[in-house]
N, C-alpha and C positions, 0 to 999 in steps of 0.2 A: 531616123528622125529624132530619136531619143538622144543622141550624142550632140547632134546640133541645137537641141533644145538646150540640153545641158551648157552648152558654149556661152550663150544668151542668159545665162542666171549672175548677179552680180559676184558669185564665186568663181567664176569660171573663167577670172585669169590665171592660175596655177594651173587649171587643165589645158589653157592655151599654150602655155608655156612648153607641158609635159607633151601635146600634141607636135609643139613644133620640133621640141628635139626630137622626136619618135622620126620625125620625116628627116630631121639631119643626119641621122643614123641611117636612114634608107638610102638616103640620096648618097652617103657617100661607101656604104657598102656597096651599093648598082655601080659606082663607078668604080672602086677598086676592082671589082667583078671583072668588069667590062676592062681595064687596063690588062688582068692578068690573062684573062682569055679572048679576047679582039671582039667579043659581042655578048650582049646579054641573056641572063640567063632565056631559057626556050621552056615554054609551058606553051608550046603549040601542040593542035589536034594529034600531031602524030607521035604523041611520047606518052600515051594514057597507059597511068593513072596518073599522071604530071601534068596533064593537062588543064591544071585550074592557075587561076593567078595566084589563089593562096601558098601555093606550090613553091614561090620566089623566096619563102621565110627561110625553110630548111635547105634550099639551093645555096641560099646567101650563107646561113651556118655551116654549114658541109666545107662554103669552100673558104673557110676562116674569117669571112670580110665583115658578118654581121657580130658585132661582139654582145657576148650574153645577156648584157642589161637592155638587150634593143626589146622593148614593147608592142605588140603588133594593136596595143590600144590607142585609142585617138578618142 
């Protein structure tokens, strides 16, 4: 709630900003992902300790697609 709060303060177009590229870097590393292997990445129940969503940052860096400046801040 505190990020959303944040959002709502009259500063808080530059972190709109910084949020939306955060998501354009996600959105198009998921899809280069998904281009070079036919589906995205699997943090499903049966791959633990991979099993959390958080899981998809270091999947996406492993397989080249998320390049280093991508922020997992919003």
């Amino acid at each position: 709630m505190v990020a959303l709060a944040k959002l709502r303060e009259p500063s808080s177009g530059a972190l709109l900003v910084e949020c939306k590229n955060n998501l354009r870097q996600f959105h198009g590393a998921l899809q280069t992902y998904f281009d070079m292997h036919r589906k995205f990445p699997d943090v499903g129940q049966e791959q633990a300790p991979r099993n959390v969503a958080g899981m998809v940052v270091p999947i996406l860096s492993d397989a080249g697609t998320l390049p280093p400046s991508a922020s997992i801040r919003c």
